[in-house]
Every structure is written in C-alpha cells, then in structure tokens.
C-alpha positions as CSV (number, residue, x, y, z in Angstrom):
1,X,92.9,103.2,5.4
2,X,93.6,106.5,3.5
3,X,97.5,105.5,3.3
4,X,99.9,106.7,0.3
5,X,96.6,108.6,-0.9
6,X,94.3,105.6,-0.8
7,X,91.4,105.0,0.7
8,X,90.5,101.7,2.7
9,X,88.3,100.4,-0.2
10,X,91.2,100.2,-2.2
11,X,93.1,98.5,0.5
12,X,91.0,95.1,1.5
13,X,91.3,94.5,5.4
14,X,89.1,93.0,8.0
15,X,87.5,94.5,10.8
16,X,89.8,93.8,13.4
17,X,92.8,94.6,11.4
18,X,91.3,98.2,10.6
19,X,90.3,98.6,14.6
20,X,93.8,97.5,15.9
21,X,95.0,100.1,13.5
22,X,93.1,103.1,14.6
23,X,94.1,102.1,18.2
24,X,97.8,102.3,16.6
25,X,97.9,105.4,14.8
26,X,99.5,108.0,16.7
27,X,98.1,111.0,13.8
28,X,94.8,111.8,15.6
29,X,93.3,113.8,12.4
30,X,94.1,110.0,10.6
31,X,92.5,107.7,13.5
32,X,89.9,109.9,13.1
33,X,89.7,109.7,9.3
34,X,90.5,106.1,9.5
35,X,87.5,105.6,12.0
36,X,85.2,107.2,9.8
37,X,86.4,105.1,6.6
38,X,86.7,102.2,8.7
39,X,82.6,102.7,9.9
40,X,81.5,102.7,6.5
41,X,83.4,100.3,5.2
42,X,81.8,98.2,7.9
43,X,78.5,99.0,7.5
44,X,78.5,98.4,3.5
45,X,79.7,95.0,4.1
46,X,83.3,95.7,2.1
47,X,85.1,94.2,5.6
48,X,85.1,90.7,6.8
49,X,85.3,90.2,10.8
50,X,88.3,88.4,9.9
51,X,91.5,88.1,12.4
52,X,94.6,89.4,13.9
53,X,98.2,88.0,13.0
54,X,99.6,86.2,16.3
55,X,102.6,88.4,15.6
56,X,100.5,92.0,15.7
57,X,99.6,92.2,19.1
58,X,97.5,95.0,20.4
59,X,99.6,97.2,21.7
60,X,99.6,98.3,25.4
61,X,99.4,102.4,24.3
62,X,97.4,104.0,21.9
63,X,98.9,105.8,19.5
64,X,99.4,109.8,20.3
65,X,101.6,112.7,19.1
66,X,104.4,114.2,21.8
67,X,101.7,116.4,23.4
68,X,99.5,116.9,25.7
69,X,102.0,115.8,28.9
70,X,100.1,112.9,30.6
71,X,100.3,113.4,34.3
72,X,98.6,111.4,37.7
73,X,94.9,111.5,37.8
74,X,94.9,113.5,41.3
75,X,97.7,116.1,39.9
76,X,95.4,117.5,37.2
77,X,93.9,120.8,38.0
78,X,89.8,121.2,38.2
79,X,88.1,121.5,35.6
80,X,85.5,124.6,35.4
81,X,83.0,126.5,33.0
82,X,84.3,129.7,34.3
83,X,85.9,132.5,32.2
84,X,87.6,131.5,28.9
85,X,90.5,129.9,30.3
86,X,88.4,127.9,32.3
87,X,85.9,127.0,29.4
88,X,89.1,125.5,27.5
89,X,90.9,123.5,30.2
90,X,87.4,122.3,30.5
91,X,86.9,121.4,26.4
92,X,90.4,120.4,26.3
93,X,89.6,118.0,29.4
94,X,87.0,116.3,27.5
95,X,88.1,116.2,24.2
96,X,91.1,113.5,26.0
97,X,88.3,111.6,27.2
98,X,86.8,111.4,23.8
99,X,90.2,110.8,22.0
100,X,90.5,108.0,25.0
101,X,86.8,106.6,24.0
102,X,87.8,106.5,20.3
103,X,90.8,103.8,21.4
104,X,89.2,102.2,24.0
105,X,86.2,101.2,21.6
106,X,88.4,100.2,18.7
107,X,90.6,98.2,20.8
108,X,87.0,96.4,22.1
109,X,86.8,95.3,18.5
110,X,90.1,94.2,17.7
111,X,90.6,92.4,21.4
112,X,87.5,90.7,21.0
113,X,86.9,90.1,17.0
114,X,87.5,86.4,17.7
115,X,84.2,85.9,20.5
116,X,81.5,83.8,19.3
117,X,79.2,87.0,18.7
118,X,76.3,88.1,16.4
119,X,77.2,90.7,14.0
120,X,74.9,93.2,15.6
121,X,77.5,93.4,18.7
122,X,80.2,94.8,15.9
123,X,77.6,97.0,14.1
124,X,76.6,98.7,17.4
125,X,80.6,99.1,18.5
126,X,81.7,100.2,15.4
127,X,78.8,102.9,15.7
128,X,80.1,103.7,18.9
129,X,83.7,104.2,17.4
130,X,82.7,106.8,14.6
131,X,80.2,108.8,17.3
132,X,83.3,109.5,19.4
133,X,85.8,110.0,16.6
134,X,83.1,112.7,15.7
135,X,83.0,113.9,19.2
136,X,86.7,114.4,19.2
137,X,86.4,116.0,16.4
138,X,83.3,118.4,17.3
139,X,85.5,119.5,20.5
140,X,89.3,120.0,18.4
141,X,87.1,122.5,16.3
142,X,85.4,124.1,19.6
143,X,89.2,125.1,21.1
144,X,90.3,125.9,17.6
145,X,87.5,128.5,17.7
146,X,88.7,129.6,21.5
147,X,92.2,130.2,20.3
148,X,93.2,126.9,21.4
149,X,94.3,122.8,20.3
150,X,94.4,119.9,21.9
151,X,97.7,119.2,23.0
152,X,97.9,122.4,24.9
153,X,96.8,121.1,28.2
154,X,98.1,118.2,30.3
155,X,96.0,115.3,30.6
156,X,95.7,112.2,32.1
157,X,96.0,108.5,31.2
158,X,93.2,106.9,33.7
159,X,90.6,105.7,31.1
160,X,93.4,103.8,28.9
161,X,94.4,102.7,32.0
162,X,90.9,100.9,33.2
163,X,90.6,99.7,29.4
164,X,93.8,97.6,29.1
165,X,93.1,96.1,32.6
166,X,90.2,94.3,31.2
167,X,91.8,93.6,28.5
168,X,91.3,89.6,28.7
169,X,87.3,90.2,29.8
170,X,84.6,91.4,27.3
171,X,82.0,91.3,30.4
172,X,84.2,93.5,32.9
173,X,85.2,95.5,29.7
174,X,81.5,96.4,29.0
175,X,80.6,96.7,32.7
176,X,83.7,98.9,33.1
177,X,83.4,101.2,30.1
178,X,80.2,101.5,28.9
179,X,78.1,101.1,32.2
180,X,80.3,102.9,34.5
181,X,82.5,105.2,32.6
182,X,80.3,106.6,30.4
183,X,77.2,106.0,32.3
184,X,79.1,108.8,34.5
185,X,79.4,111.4,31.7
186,X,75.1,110.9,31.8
187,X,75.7,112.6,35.6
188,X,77.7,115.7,34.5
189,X,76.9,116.4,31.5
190,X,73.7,118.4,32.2
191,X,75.2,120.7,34.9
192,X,78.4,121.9,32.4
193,X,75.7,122.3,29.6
194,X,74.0,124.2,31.8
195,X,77.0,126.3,33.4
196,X,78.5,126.9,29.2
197,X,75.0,128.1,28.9
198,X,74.7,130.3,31.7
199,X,78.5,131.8,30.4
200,X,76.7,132.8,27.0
201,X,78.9,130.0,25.4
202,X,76.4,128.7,23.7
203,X,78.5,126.5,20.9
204,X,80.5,124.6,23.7
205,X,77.1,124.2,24.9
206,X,75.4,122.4,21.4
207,X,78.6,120.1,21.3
208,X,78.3,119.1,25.0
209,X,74.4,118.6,24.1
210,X,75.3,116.1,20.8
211,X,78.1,114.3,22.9
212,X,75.3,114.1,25.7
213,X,72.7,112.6,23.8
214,X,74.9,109.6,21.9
215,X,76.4,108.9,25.2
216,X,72.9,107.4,26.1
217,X,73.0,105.6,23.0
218,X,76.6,103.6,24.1
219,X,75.3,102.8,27.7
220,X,72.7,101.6,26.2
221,X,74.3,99.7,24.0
222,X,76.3,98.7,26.8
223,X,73.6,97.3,28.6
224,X,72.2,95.8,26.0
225,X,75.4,93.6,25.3
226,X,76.0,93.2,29.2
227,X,72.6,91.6,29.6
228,X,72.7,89.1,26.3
229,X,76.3,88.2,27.4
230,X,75.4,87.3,31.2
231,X,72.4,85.4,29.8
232,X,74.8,83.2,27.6
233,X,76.6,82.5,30.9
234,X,73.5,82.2,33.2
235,X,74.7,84.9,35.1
236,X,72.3,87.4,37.5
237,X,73.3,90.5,35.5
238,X,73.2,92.5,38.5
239,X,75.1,90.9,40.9
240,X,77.7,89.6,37.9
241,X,77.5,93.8,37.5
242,X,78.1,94.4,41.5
243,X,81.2,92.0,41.5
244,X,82.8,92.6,38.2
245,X,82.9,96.8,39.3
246,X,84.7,95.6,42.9
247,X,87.3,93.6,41.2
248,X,88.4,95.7,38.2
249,X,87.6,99.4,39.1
250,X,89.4,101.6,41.0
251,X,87.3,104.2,41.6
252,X,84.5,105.1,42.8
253,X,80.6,105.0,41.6
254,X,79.3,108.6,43.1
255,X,76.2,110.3,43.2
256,X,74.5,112.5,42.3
257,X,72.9,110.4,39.6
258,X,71.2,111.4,36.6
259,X,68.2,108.5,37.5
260,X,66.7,110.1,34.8
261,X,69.0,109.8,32.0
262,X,70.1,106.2,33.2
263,X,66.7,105.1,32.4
264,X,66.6,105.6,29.9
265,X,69.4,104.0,28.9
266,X,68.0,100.9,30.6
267,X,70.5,101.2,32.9
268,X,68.3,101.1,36.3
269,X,69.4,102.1,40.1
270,X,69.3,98.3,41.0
271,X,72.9,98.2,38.9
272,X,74.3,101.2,40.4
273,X,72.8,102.1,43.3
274,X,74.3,99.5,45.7
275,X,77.7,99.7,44.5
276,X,77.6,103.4,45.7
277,X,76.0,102.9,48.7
278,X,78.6,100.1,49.9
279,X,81.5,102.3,49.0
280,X,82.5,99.7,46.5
C-alpha cells in the first residue's frame, strides 16, 4: 500500500490483508490507488493468499469521508438524464454504486481468503476489484468535468447493506451481488446510455458504455463461480439460485430484462425469470 510514500512492493502483505484494507480506508482517491497497486501486485505473484489476524476483523462499514449524507433507500430522489442537474445526480448516483462495488468485492476477498478455492476464483475477483475502482474513478472525473464531486449528493447505504448480510455465505454472496445486483445494471444501462446520448452528453455516455461492457464481464464471472461452487456441493444451480435470492434479498428481481445482455453473460432466464414472475 502506498503508505508514508511507499508503495505496496516495498511493504510485503497478503492478499487478504491488502483487500481488508481497501475495504478499510476511508481516503477514496487511496482505496482506489491501493486497489490498483493491490491488482498488480496480485497478478505478478508478489502476494501470497495468506490470512487475516483473528484480532482484525472485517469491519461492519467501509471506510468513507464525512460526505455524501447516507439517507433510506425510498427517501432518495429519482434519478434522471435530464438537463445538467439531472445528468449529475444521475453520475453522482452511480459513481456510489461503483464506490460500493469497489468494497463489496474486496471485502469478498478478504471474508473469503480462507475457502478451499483455485486461484483463478481470486484472479477473476481481484479483476473485478480494479475494473470498479476504475469505474469510480472514470465517473469522479465525469462530475469534476460538470462542475461537480462526489460527496455533493446524498446517497444511500442499500448495496453495503445486502453485502454484509451475506457475509458468512460465499454462494448467497455471489448469487446476491454479482447475479442479481449487477446483473440489474445489464437492464439499465442501455436506456441511460441512450438518454446521455440523446442529451448530446456524449462523455457521460463513453463511461456508461466502458462500465456497461465490464459489468458483463463480473456476472459472468459470477456465474461462472456460482455454477463451480453448486457443483462442489451437488447442488441444482438454479433452484440453489431461486432459494438463496428468497432468503437473503430484499428486493425485488424486475423486468424489463436485458435477455440479451444476460446471455451473454451466461446468465439465462431459467435463473431469473421465475423469481420475477413469483414476486419473490
């Protein structure tokens, strides 16, 4: 981690150590940096899975500066693409869901460093945890552009929220986050692309775009782990999908669905389909 000036080669750590870390930092220009350093260090083999202390326990919020207020889910305001005001509650909206993704995928990593798990399941999450530190970043730079920084907005604490409450399950984690969560932001993307578009903002529209196109990536690798997991268990990934959304989500799985985009993902309507249909 770039502490006192150095950089996290010059400070040996494991994996999970780094990833609780980021989760911890409360300086979101470091847990970015520190995502990015912690990625590479990864993927050059200069970290070890290793462990967690007994005595450094996750903790149960993220790190974050004073701002934005948090506020109640149903009390935040729509979001639109509409006029410039409108164009940053809507950034500002989704660069707190990527800020939330960024924790939410580290703290997968440092919860679950200990699971009897191929190294491929860390290379793909640790993947996932530099894409949306860059997303973060890609959207901060969009309202700086505007006239505006994160922080200016309210925002809410619902994702954090659904992450911690599977906190003790790496299946309902991955069914929860990955494959609905995100596979959601595969729904609405393409209409806000196509609104910032239609506005002439073309530049919110690229970012949306990158941020669209990796989030197929993470449901996929979402499924991907979902599937190798329920097979380890002899489990009907389907049904063990069905069941695990009941019990630990609180919302609701609503079309219309990007069918399309989901495929492609792997993620098929047999997962999702019945789930809205029943009402959960």
């Amino acid at each position: 981690m770039a502490q006192n000036g150095r950089s996290i080669s010059e400070q040996p750590q494991s994996l999970a150590e780094a990833a609780q870390a980021i989760v911890a930092c409360p300086d979101l220009s470091e847990k970015v940096r520190m995502a990015k350093e912690t990625a590479q260090a990864w993927h050059h083999r200069r970290l070890s899975r290793g462990h967690i202390a007994t005595s450094a326990q996750a903790p149960d919020r993220p790190g974050r500066p004073a701002r934005p207020e948090l506020l109640p889910p149903r009390k935040m305001p729509r979001r639109s693409a509409s006029g410039l005001k409108g164009r940053i509650a809507l950034l500002h909206s989704l660069a707190h869901i990527e800020l939330s993704a960024i924790d939410m995928t580290w703290d997968l990593i440092a919860q679950f460093h200990g699971v009897d798990l191929p190294r491929a399941f860390f290379d793909d999450w640790v993947r996932v945890g530099v894409e949306e530190a860059k997303h973060f970043e890609l959207l901060v730079a969009r309202l700086a552009e505007l006239g505006a920084a994160y922080g200016d907005l309210p925002a809410h604490d619902g994702l954090w929220q659904a992450a911690r409450a599977t906190g003790d399950d790496l299946l309902a984690r991955i069914a929860i986050v990955p494959l609905v969560l995100e596979a959601r932001g595969l729904d609405v993307s393409p209409p806000i692309i196509a609104k910032l578009e239609a506005a002439d903002d073309h530049r919110s529209a690229r970012v949306l775009d990158i941020i669209y196109r990796d989030e197929k990536r993470h449901v996929a690798f979402g499924l991907k782990w979902f599937r190798f997991l329920c097979a380890r268990h002899q489990l009907e990934p389907q049904a063990t999908f069905h069941a695990l959304v009941r019990r630990h989500f609180r919302g609701t799985i609503k079309p219309p669905f990007n069918d399309k985009a989901r495929a492609e993902a792997g993620l098929t309507p047999g997962f999702y389909k019945p789930l809205a249909a029943t009402g959960l």
